[in-house]
N, C-alpha and C positions, 0 to 999 in steps of 0.2 A: 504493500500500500504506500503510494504516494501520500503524504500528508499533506506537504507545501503543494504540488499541484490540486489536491483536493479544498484546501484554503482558497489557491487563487480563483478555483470554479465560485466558489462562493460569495467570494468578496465579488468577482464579476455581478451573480445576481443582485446579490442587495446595492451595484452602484447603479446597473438598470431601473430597477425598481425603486430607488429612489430620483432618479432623471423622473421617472414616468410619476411619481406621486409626487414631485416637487420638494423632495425631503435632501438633508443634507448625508453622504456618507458616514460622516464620521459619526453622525448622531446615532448609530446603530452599534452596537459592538459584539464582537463574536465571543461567544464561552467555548471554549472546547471543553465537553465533558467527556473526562476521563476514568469515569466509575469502574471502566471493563477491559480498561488498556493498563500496561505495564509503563513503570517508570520511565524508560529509555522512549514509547509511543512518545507520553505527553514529552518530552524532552524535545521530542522532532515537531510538536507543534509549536515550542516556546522559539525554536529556532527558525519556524517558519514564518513567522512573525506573530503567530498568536501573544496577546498579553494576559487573559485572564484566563483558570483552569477553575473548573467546578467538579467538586464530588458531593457523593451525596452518603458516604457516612466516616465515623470519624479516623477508621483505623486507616481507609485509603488517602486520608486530609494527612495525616502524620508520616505514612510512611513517604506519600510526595514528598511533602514540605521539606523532610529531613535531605532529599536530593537538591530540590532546586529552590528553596525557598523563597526570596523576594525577589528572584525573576520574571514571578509571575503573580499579578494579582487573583486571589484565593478567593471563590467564592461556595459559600455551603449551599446546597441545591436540594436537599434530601430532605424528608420529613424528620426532624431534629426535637428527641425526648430530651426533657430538663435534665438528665443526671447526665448525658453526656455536655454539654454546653462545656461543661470547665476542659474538658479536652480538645476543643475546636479553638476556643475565643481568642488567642494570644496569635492565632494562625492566619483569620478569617477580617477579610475587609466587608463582605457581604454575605449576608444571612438571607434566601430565597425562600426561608419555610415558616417564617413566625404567625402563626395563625390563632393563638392566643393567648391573654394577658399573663399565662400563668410562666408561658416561658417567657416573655417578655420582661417580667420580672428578674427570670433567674439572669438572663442576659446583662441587662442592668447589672445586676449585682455583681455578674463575674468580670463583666469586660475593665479593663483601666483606661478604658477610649470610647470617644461614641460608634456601635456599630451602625452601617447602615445597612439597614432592612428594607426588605420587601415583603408586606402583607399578601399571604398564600390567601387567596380568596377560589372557592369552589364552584366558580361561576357556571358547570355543565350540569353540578348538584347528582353527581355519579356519587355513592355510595362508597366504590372503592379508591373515590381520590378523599388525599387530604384538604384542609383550608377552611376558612371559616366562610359563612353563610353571606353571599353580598347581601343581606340585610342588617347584618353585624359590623360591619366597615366602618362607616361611619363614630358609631359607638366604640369600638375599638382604638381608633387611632386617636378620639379624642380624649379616651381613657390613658393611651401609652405617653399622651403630653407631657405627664409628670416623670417621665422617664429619664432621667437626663442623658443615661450610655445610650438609647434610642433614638436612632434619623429614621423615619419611615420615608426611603427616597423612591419607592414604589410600590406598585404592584404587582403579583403574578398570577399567571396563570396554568394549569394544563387544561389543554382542548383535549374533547373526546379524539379516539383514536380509531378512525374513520374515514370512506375515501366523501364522504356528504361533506365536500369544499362549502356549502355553504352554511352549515350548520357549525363548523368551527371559526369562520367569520363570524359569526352573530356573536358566538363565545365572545371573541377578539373585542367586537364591539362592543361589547358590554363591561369588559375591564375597562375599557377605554371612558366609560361614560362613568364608571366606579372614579375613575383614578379624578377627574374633572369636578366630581363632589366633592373629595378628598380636597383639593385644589379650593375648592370655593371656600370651605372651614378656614382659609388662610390661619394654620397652627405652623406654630415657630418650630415644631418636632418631622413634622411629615410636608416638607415641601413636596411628594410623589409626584414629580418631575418624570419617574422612569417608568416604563411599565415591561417587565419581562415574560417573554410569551414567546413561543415557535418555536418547533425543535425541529427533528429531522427530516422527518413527512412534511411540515405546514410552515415553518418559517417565511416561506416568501409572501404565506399570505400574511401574517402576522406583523410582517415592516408595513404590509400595504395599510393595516392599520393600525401601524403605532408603535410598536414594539422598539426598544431603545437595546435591550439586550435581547439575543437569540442563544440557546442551551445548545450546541450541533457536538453530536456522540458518533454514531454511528458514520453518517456522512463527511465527515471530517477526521478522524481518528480511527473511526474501525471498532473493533469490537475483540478482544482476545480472550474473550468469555471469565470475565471476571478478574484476572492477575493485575494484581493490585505491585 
């Protein structure tokens, strides 16, 4: 597997697709998620020019970090229980799973910096995803105000996994209409500025509506069935 030409396909689409939506490149940034690749994989994406790597638990955030540590900006992507927090937080610039105040708290408590978060909202309201209820958003972020280690610099989402292109738009749009409420509250904690959405399948529709970060695993890195 080509890494770096598989980046450059990518970075191709999203410069497209923002010509055609009038958005700027840069305002989009790529995560390689490397939950299922080995060290040396993410290594070729840091090299390829990728800047940020994402896992989604804490044994794979550790045994990275100990190789390549602040070459690449850390983001936690995985559904994230309170009693692991104290082994991510010294590693992690962003946190994509905070979906309520209970870990919110612990976060608070552990970090020595403010982390920025992205409120996991369950906007397809699938059973087997995580995130709190976009009814609950509102109330949340202006409950984590008192937070001071807490930035809520977005939102996330997962869309159903589906080839109904237009059922995972609506998903999109609806973070998107979440994140603009957020926005209205004008709170000094949660500028959510970002909103992170689109992974492998659906990312191109996901710039088309909005999406500031893309999650890209498989199409970008590959897949080595787990080695961590």
């Amino acid at each position: 597997m080509n890494v770096q030409g598989n980046y450059q396909e990518i970075r191709k689409k999203i410069t497209a697709i923002c010509e055609r939506t009038g958005r700027h490149t840069e305002d989009v940034k790529v995560i390689a998620v490397t939950k299922y690749v080995s060290i040396e994989r993410a290594k070729e994406a840091i090299d390829a020019g990728v800047q940020h790597l994402g896992e989604n638990r804490d044994e794979g955030i550790n045994s990275k970090y100990q190789e390549i540590g602040e070459k690449a900006v850390w983001h936690f992507i995985g559904s994230l229980q309170t009693r692991k927090v104290k082994n991510i937080i010294d590693k992690v610039e962003y946190i994509h799973s905070l979906d309520r105040f209970s870990l919110a708290q612990e976060i608070n408590k552990r970090a020595s910096r403010p982390i920025k978060c992205f409120l996991q909202v369950n906007v397809s309201g699938e059973e087997s995803k995580h995130g709190c209820s976009p009814d609950d958003v509102e109330g949340l972020v202006t409950e984590m105000e008192s937070l001071s280690n807490i930035e809520i610099v977005g939102l996330m989402t997962m869309a159903p996994f589906t080839d109904d292109k237009e059922h995972i738009r609506t998903c999109f749009k609806q973070l998107k209409v979440l994140q603009q409420k957020v926005q209205a509250l004008q709170l000094s904690k949660a500028p959510c500025q970002e909103l992170s959405m689109g992974m492998s399948n659906d990312y191109e529709i996901a710039i088309e509506e909005g999406a500031t970060f893309i999650r890209i695993g498989t199409s970008l890195v590959g897949n080595e069935n787990g080695g961590v």
